[in-house]
C-alpha positions as CSV (number, residue, x, y, z in Angstrom):
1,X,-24.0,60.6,-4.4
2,X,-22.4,62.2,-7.9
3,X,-21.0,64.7,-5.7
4,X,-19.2,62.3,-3.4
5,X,-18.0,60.1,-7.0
6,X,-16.5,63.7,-8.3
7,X,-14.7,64.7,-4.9
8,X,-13.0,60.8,-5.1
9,X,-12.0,61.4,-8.8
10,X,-10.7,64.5,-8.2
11,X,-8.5,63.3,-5.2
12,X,-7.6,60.3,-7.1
13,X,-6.2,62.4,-10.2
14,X,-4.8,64.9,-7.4
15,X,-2.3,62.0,-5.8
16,X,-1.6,60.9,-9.4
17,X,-0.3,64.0,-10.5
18,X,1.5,64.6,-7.6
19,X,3.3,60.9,-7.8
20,X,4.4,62.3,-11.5
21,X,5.8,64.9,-10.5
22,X,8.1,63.8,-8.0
23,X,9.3,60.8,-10.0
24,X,10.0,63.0,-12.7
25,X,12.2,65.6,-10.7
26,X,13.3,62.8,-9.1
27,X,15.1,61.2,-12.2
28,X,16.0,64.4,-13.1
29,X,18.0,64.5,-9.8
30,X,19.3,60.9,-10.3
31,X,20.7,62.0,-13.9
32,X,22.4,64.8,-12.6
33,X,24.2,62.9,-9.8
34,X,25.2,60.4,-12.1
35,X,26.6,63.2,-14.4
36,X,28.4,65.1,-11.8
37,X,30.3,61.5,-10.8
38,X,31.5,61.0,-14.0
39,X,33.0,64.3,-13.9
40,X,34.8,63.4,-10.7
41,X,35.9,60.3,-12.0
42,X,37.7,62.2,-15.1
């Protein structure tokens, strides 16, 4: 049983780490596109 409660908190840290990460580099990818059509524009 406390082994099955570990394995289900691990994978449920696992996913929320992984979520982070792609939002972050996904803003980061957002900023920059916003930052390369402002240089257009000028």
């Amino acid at each position: 049983m406390l082994k099955k409660m570990i394995a289900v908190a691990v994978l449920g840290a696992s996913v929320v780490v992984l979520t982070g990460c792609n939002t972050v580099k996904g803003l980061g990818r957002d900023i920059e596109s916003v930052g390369e059509a402002g240089d257009r524009a000028i």
